[in-house]
C-alpha positions as CSV (number, residue, x, y, z in Angstrom):
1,X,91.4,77.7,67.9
2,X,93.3,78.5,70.9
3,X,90.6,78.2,73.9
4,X,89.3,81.1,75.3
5,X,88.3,81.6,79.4
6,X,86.0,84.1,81.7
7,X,87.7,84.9,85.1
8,X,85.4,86.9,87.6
9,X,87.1,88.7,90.5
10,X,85.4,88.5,93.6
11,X,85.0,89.9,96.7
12,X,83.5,89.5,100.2
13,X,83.8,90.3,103.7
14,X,86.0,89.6,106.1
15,X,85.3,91.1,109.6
16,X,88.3,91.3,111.2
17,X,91.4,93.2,111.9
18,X,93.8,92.6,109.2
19,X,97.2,94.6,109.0
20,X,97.7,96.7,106.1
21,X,100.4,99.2,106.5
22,X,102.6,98.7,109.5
23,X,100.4,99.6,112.9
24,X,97.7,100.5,110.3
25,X,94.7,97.7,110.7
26,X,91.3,97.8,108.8
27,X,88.8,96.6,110.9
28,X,86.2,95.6,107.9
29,X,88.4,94.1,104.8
30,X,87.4,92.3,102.0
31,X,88.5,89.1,100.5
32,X,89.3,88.6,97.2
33,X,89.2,85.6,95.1
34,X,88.3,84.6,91.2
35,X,86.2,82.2,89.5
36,X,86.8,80.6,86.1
37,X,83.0,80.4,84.8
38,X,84.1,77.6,81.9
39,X,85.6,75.4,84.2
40,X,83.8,76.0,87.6
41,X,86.7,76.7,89.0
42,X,87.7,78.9,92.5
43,X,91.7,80.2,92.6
44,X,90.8,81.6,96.2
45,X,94.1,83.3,96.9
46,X,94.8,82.3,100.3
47,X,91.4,81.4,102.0
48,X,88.6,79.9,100.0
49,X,85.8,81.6,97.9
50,X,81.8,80.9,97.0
51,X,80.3,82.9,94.4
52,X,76.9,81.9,95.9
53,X,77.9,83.3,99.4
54,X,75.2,86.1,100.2
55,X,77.6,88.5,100.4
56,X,80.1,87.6,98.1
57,X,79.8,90.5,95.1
58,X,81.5,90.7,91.7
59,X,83.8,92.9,91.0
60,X,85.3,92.3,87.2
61,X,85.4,90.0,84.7
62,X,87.8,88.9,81.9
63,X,88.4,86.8,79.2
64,X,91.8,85.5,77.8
65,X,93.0,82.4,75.2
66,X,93.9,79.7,78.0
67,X,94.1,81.6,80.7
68,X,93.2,78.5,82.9
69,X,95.8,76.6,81.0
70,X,98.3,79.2,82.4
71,X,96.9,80.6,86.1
72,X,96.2,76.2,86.9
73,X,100.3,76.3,86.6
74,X,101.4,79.5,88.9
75,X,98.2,78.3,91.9
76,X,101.4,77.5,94.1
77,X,99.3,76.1,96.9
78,X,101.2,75.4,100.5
79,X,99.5,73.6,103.3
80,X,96.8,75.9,104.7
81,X,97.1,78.5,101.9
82,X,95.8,77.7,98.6
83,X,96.7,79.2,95.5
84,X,99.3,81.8,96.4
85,X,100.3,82.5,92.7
86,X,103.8,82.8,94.4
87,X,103.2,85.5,97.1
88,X,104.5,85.3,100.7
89,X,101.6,86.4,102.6
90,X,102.2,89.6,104.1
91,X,105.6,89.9,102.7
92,X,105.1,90.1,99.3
93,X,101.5,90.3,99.0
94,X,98.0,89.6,100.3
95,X,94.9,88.1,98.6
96,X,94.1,91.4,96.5
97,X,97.4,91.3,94.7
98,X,97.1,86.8,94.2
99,X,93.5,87.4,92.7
100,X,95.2,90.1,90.3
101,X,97.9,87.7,89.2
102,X,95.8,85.2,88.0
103,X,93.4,87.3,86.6
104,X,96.7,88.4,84.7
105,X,96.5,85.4,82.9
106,X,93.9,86.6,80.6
107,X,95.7,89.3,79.0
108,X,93.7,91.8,79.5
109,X,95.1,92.8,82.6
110,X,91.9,94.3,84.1
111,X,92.9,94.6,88.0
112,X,90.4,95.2,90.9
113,X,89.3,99.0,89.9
114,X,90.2,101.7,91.8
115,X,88.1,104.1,93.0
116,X,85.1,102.3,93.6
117,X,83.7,100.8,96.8
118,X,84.6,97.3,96.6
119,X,87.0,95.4,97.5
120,X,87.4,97.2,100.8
121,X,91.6,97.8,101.6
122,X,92.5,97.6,98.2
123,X,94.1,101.1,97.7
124,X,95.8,100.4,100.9
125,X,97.2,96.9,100.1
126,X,98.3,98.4,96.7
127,X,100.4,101.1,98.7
128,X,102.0,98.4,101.1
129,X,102.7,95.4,97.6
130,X,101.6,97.0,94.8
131,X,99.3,96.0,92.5
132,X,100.5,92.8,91.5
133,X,102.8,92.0,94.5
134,X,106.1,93.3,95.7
135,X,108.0,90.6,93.5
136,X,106.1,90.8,90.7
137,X,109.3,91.0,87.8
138,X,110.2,87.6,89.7
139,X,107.0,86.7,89.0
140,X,107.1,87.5,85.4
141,X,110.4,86.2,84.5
142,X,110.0,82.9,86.1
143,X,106.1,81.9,87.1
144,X,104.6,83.4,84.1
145,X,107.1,82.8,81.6
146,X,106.7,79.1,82.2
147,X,103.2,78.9,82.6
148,X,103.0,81.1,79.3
149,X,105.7,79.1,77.2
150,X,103.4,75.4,78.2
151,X,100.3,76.8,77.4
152,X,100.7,78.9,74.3
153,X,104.1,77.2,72.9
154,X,105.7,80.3,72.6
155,X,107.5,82.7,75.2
156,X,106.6,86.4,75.2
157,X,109.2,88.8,74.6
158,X,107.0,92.4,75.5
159,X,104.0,91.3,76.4
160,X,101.0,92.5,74.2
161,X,99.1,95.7,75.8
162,X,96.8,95.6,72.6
163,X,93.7,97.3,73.9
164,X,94.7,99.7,76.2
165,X,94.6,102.9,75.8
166,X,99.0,104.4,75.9
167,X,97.1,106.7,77.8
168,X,95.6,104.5,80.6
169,X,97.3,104.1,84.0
170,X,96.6,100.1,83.3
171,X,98.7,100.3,80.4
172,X,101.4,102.5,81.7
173,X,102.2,100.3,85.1
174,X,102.3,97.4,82.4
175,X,104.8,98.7,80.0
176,X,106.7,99.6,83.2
177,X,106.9,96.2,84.6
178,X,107.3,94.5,81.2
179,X,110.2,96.7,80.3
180,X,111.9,95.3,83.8
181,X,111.1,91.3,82.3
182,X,112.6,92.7,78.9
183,X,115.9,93.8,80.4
184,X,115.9,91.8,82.8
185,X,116.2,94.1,85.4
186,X,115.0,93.8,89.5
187,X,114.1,96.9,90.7
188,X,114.7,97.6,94.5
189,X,111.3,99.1,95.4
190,X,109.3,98.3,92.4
191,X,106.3,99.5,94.5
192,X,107.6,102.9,95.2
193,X,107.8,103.1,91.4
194,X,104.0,102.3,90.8
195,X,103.4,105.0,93.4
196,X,105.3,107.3,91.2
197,X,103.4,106.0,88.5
198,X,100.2,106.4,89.6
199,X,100.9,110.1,91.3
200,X,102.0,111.8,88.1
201,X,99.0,109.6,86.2
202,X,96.3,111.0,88.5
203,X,97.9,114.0,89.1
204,X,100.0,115.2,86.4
205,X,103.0,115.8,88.9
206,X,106.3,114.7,89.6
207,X,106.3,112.5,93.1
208,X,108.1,115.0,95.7
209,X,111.5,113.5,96.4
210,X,110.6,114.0,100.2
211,X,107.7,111.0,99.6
212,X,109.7,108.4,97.3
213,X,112.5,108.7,99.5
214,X,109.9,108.1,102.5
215,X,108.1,105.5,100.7
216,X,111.4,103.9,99.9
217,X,112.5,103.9,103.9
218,X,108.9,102.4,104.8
219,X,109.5,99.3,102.6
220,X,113.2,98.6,103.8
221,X,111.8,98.9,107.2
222,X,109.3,96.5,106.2
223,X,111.9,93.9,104.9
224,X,113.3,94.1,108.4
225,X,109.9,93.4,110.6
226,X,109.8,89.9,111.8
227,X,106.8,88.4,109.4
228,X,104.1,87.1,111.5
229,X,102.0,84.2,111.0
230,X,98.3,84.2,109.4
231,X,96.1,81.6,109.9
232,X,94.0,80.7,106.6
233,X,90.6,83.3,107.9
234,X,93.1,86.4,107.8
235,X,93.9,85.9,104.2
């Protein structure tokens, strides 16, 4: 029996200024990190994590056949940023969209919830990467696919959204992205598209052509910016 694994998102704070969407800085942010309960062990997504810190809180948990097995092989640590899961910091993504890639690997796909108070700047980091990070059909077609084809002996064609409702904005982002592995496809602003997503989830609407073209402008503008340097406590 294939073995099965608990993640647990966490969160705590961070009191600083940390960009989030161009001259846009949140003053009090939240770290994110997760926590693999069978194997005591931290994927902390740039910084570091405790789940016995004071303020530390938890914000989701998960459970997926070998999803250590496949998250140990995507941590893609760099020297003073551990456990990246393949993000550029600030280009591609920030520690909110590294904690959801590895709790990915359960298969459940259970992100950070929106709408609820915790962890602080996660809307707004979602607007700027998306949820799973700018890149994240890169991700799929090369980190995951790997990862998934060593641990399970078997590589994924349309990945199962068993459990989720057709219904669900969860499942609908999903099929969107897996539909891009399936073909093959790269799309230019893949985070403009969740936007569009989400707005006609939520609000039963077609995104005004005015916004995705906006949206689209803001993340080309982006691409542009000289990246700056974080230091391992702004992650």
């Amino acid at each position: 029996m294939a073995t099965k694994d608990t993640f647990q998102g966490w969160a705590r704070p961070v009191d600083i200024s940390i960009p989030v969407i161009g001259d846009i800085a949140a003053k009090v942010a939240d770290h994110t990190f997760v926590y693999c309960t069978n194997q005591n062990s931290y994927f902390k997504c740039f910084s570091d994590g405790n789940i016995h810190d004071k303020e530390a809180v938890l914000c989701v948990t998960s459970t997926g056949k070998k999803a250590f097995c496949k998250a140990d092989k995507y941590r893609c640590g760099i020297p003073g940023f551990p456990d990246t899961a393949g993000l550029v910091y600030a280009v591609t993504g920030v520690c909110r969209q590294a904690a959801n890639r590895f709790m990915y690997a359960t298969e459940t796909y259970l992100s950070y919830p929106t709408g609820k108070s915790r962890p602080h700047g996660y809307l707004a980091s979602c607007m700027h990467f998306g949820t799973w990070g700018a890149d994240f059909p890169v991700f799929l077609a090369a980190l995951y696919a790997q990862a998934y084809t060593r641990c399970m002996f078997a590589h994924m064609g349309h990945t199962d959204t068993q459990g989720l409702s057709p219904d669900s904005l969860e499942y609908k982002l999903l099929d969107y992205y897996q539909m891009q592995h399936v073909t093959g496809n790269n799309p230019a602003h893949p985070v403009a598209d969740e936007l569009e997503i989400t707005i006609r989830h939520i609000l039963g609407i077609d995104e005004p052509e005015e916004l995705k073209q906006t949206h689209g402008r803001i993340l080309n503008e982006i691409k542009k910016c000289p990246r700056r340097i974080f230091t391992n406590s702004y992650a």
